[in-house]
C-alpha positions as CSV (number, residue, x, y, z in Angstrom):
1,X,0.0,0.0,0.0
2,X,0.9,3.8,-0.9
3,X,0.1,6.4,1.3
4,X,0.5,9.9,0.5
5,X,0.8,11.4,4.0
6,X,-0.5,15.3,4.1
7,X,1.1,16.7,6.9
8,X,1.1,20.1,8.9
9,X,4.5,19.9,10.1
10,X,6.6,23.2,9.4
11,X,7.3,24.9,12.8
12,X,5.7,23.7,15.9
13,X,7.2,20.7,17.5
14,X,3.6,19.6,18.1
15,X,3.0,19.4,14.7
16,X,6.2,17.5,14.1
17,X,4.9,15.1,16.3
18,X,1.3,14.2,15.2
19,X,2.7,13.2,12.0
20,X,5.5,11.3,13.9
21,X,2.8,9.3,15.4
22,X,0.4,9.1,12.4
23,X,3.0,7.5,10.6
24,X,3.8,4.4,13.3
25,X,0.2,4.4,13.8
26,X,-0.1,3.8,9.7
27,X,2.6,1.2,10.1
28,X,1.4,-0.5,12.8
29,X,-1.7,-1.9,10.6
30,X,-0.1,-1.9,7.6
31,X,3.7,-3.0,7.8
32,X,4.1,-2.7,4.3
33,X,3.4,0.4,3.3
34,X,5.3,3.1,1.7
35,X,4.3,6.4,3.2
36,X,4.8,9.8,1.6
37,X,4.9,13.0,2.9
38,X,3.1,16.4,1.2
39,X,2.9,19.3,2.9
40,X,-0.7,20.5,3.0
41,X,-0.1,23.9,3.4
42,X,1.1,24.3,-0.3
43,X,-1.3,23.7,-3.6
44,X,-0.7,20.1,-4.6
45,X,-1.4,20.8,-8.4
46,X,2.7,20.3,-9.8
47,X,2.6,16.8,-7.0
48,X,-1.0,16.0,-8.4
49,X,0.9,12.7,-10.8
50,X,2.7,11.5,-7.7
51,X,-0.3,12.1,-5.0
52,X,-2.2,9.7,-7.5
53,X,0.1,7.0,-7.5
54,X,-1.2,6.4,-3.6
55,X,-3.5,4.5,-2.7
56,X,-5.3,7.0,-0.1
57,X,-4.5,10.5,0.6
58,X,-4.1,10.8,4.9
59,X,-4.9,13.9,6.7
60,X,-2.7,13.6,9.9
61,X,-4.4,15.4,12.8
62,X,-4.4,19.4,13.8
63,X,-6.9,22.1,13.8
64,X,-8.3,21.2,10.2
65,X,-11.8,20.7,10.3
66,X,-13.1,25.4,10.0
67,X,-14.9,27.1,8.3
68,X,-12.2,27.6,5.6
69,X,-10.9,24.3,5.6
70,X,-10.7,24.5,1.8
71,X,-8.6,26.0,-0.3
72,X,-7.5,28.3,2.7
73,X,-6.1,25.6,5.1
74,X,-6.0,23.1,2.7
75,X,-5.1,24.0,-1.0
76,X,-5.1,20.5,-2.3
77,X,-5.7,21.3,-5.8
78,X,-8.1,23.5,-8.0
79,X,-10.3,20.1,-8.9
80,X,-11.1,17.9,-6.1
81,X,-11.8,15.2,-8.5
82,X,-8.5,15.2,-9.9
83,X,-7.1,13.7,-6.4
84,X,-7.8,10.0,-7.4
85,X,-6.7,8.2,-4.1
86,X,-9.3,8.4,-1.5
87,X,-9.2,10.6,1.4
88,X,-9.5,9.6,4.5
89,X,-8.9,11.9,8.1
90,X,-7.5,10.7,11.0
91,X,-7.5,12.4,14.4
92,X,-8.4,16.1,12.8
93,X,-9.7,18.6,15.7
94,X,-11.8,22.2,15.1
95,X,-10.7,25.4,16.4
96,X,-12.3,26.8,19.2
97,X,-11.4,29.2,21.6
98,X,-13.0,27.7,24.6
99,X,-15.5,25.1,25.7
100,X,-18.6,25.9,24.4
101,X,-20.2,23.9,21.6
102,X,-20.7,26.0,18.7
103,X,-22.0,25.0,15.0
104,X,-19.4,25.7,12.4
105,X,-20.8,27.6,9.3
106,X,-18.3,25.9,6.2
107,X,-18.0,27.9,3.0
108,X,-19.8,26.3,0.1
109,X,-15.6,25.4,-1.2
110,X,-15.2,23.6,2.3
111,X,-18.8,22.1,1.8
112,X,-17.0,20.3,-1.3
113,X,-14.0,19.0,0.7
114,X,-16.7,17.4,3.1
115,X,-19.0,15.8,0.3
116,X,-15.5,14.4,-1.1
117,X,-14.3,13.1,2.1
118,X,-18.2,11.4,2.8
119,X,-18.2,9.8,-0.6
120,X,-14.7,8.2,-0.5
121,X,-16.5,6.4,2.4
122,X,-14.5,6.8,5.6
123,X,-15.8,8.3,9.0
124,X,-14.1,11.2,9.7
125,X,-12.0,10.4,12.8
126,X,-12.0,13.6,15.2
127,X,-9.4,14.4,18.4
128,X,-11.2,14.7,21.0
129,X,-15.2,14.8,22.9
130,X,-15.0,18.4,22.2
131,X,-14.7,18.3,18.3
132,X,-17.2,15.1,18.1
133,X,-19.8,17.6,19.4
134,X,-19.1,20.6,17.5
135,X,-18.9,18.5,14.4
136,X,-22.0,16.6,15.2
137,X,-23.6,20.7,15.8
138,X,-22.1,21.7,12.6
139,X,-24.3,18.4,10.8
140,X,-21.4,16.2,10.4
141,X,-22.9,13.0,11.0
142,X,-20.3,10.5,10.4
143,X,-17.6,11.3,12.7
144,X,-16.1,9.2,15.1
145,X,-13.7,10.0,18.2
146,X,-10.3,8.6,17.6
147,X,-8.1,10.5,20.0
148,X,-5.4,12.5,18.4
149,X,-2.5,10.3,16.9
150,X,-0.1,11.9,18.9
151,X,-1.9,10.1,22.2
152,X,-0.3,7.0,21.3
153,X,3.4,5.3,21.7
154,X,3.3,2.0,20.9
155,X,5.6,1.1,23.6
156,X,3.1,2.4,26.1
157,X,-0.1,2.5,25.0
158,X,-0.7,-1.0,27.6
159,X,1.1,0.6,30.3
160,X,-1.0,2.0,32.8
161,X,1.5,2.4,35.4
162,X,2.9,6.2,36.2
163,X,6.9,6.0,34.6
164,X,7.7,8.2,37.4
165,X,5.9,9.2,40.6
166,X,6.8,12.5,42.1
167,X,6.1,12.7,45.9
168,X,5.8,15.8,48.3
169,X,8.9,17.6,48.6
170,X,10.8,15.0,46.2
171,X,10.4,16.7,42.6
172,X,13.7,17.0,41.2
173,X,13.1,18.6,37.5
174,X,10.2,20.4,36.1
175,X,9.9,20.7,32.7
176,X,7.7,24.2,31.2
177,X,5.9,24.2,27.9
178,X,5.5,28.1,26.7
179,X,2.4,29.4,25.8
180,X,1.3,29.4,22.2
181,X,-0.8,33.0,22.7
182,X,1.6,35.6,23.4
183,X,-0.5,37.5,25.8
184,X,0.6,34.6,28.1
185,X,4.4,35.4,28.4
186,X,3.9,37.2,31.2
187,X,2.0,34.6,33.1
188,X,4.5,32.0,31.9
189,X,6.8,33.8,33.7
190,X,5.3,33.9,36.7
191,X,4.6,30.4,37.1
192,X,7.7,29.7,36.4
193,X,8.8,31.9,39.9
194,X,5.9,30.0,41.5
195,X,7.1,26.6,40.8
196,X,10.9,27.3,41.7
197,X,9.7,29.2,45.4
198,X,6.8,26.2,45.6
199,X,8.6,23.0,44.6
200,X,12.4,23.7,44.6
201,X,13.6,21.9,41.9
202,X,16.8,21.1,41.3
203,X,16.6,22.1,37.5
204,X,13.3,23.8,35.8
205,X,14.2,23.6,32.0
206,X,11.7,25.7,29.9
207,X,10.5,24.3,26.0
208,X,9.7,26.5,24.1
209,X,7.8,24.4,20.9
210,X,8.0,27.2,18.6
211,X,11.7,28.6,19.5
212,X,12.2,32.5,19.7
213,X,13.0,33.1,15.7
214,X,11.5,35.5,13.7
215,X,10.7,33.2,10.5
216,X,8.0,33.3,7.9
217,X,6.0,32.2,10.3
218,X,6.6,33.9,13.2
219,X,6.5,37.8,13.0
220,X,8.8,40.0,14.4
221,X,6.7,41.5,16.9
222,X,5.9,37.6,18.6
223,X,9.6,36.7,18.5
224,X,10.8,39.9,20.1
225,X,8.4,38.8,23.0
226,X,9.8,35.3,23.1
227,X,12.9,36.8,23.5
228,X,12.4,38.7,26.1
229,X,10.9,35.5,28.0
230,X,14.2,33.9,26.9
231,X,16.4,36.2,27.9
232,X,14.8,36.2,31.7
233,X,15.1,32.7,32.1
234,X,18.5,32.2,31.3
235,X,18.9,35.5,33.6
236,X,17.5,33.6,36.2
237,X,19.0,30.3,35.6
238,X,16.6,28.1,33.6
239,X,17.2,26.0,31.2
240,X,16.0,27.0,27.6
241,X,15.1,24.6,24.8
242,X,14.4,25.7,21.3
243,X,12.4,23.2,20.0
244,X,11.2,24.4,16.9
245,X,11.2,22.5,13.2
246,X,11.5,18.7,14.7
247,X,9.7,16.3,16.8
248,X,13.6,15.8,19.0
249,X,12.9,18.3,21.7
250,X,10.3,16.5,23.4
251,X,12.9,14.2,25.1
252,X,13.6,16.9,27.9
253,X,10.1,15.9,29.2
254,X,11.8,12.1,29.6
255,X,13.5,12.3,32.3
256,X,11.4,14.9,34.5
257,X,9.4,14.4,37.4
258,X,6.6,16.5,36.2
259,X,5.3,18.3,32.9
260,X,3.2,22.0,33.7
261,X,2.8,24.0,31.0
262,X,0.6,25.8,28.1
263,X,1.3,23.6,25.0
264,X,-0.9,20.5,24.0
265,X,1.1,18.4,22.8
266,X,3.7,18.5,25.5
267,X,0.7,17.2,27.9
268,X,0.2,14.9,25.1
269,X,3.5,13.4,24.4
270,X,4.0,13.1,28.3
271,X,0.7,11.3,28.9
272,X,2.0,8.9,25.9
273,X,4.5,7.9,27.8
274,X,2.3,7.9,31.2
275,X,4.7,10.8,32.7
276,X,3.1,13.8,35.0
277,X,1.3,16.5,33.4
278,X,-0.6,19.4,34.4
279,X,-2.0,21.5,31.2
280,X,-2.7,25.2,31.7
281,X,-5.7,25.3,29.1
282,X,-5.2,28.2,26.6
283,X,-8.4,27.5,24.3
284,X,-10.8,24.3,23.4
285,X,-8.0,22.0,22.3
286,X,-6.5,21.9,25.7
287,X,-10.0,21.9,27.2
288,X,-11.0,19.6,24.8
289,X,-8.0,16.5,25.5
290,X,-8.3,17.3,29.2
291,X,-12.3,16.8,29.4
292,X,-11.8,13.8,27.1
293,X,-9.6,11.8,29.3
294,X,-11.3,13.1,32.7
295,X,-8.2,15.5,34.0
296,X,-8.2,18.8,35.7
297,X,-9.0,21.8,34.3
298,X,-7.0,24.8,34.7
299,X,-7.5,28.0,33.2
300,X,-6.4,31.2,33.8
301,X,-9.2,33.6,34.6
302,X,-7.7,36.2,32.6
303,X,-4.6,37.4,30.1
304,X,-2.2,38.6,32.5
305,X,-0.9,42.3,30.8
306,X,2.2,41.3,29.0
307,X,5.3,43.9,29.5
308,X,3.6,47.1,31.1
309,X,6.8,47.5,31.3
310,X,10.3,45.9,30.7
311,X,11.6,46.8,34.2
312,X,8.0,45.5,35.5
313,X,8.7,41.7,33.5
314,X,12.5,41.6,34.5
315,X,11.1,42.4,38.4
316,X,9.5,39.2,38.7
317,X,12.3,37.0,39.6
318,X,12.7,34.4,41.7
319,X,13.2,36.6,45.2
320,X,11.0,39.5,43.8
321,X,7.6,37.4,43.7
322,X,5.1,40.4,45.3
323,X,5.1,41.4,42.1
324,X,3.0,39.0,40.7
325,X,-0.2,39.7,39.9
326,X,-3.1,38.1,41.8
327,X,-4.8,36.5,38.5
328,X,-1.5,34.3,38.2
329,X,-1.6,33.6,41.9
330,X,-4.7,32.3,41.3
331,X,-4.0,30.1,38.4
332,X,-0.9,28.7,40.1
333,X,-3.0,28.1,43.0
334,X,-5.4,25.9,40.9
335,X,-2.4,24.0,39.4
336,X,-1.0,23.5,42.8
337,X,-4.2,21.7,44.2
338,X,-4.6,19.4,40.6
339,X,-1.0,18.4,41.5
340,X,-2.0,18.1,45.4
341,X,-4.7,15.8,44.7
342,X,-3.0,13.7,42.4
343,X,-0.2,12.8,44.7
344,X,-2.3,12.0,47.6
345,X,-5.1,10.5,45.6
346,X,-1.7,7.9,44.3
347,X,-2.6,9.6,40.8
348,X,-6.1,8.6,40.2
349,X,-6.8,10.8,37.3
350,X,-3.8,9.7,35.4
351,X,-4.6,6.4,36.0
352,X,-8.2,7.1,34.9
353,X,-6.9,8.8,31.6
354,X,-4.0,6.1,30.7
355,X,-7.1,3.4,30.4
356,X,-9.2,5.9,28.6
357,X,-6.0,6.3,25.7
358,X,-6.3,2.3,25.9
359,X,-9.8,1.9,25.3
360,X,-9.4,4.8,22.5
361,X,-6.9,3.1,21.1
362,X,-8.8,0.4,19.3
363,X,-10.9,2.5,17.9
364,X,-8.2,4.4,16.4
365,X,-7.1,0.9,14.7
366,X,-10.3,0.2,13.7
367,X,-10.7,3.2,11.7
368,X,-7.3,2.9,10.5
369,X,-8.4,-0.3,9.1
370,X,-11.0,1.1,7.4
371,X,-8.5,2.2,5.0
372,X,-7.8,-1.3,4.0
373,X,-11.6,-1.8,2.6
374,X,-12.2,1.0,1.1
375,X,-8.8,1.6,-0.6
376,X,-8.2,-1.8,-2.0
């Protein structure tokens, strides 16, 4: 078999890993195949000979399934029914900016994509409990929840057992994803004091899953923030990790006692490998795996003002901490009491989520092998 593997992977480690994982998944049930890779941000019309030499065309996970999905998101081509291969979605999420359950209004273009995808004959498989409703809202009627591909290593998806399990007073390495909305450096920051004064780690190294670069896709003004972030961490003695443009910077979460932090699939890739992790929810995705697999919520109430001031940003250090603002202190204190109860509950929550990823995990293979019917 001949997959041609459309993938969102150009920056964000995240993204780097979903197609990681879509690609052992693929291999999993089908040892054989060959697996392509397109990038589906880019109009498939000079690939369009290639793409139909496959035997089905693979949409690996993300925020895909908007308004715009297509051409915007997706350019595919300028004749859906030139693509010959079926096309079949695995694991594809909406966008939504919190938890409520709002219908999706697609653009007759989009409309198109859908009809396609329906008549090829596949469900559409969908991240998380979240997106199943929304879609199910929007009219989407054959969609079934997978779980995102990035929930599952192979090597530990019958593992139910915490890797490691931090005690009171015993936590020796924190690891800090950074927040994908800006307006959250400045809380970043501050939970990063919170944890060192709250836990005393021996090492906090902060991930940051987009790096700090200005790019073509990351503007000038967002990386001169990142920066800044950057540049007070090291100041104060934290490990920094550009991450960016590969799935390989998600092994500092290996070897550390817990995960806290504002990025999905760090959460993700930790659960995977049933290590700690405590998800500070920015929008619906991380509302949406959390609610899914039964784990605590924490939100911030609000965006904490991000650089008032320089002098005000640099003030909040590790021995300055009165000058965090009380909607932080807030937050943290909700993250402290989701890792409270965990430790003295012997992790029942994580427990409770690793069987859910099992359970979800054959439905993911079934729809897999749906590919094998259809595209045969």
């Amino acid at each position: 078999m001949k997959v041609a593997l459309l993938t969102g992977a150009f920056k964000n480690a995240g993204d780097y890993l979903i197609t990681e994982r879509t690609e052992s998944l693929l291999m999993y049930r089908y040892p054989m195949a060959k697996i392509i890779k397109y990038e589906r941000n880019c109009n498939l019309d000079p690939s369009l000979k290639s793409l139909n030499e496959n035997d089905v065309v693979v949409f690996a996970g993300g925020p895909g399934l908007i308004s715009h999905m297509y051409p915007e998101k997706f350019p595919l081509t300028t004749k859906l029914n030139e693509i010959v291969p079926p096309m079949f979605v695995l694991g594809m999420g909406c966008k939504t900016k919190n938890e409520n359950v709002k219908r999706i209004s697609f653009t007759s273009q989009s409309k198109q994509l859908i009809e396609r995808l329906y008549s090829d004959g596949f469900h559409l498989g969908c991240r998380d409990n979240l997106t199943y409703q929304v879609l199910e809202r929007s009219g989407l009627k054959r969609t079934i929840m997978t779980g995102c591909p990035a929930w599952y290593d192979l090597n530990y998806i019958h593992q139910n057992n915490l890797f490691t399990a931090p005690e009171e007073g015993k936590i020796n390495k924190i690891a800090i994803s950074d927040p994908g909305n800006v307006a959250n450096i400045q809380l970043a920051a501050n939970i990063v004091a919170l944890c060192k004064k709250r836990y005393k780690p021996d090492v906090i190294v902060f991930v940051f899953h987009r790096g700090w670069n200005k790019d073509k896709y990351t503007s000038d003004d967002v990386a001169s923030k990142q920066q800044v972030l950057r540049d007070w961490l090291v100041d104060n003695n934290v490990k920094v990790v550009d991450a960016s443009y590969s799935s390989k910077g998600f092994t500092e979460y290996d070897d550390s006692d817990l995960h806290i932090g504002f990025r999905v699939h760090a959460h993700i890739y930790c659960l995977s490998r049933k290590l700690p992790s405590f998800l500070i929810e920015e929008d619906g995705r991380g509302f949406g795996v959390n609610e899914t697999l039964g784990l605590a919520h924490i939100r911030p109430r609000k965006v904490d003002s991000f650089l008032r001031t320089v002098w005000q940003f640099q003030k909040v250090t590790f021995e300055y901490l009165s000058t965090i603002s009380r909607d932080s202190q807030d937050t943290f204190s909700l993250l402290d009491d989701a890792i409270e109860s965990e430790i003295t509950s012997g992790w029942e929550k994580h427990h409770r989520a690793f069987a859910t990823m099992e359970k979800t995990f054959e439905v993911m293979c079934s729809h897999i092998d749906e590919i094998s019917v259809v595209a045969n």
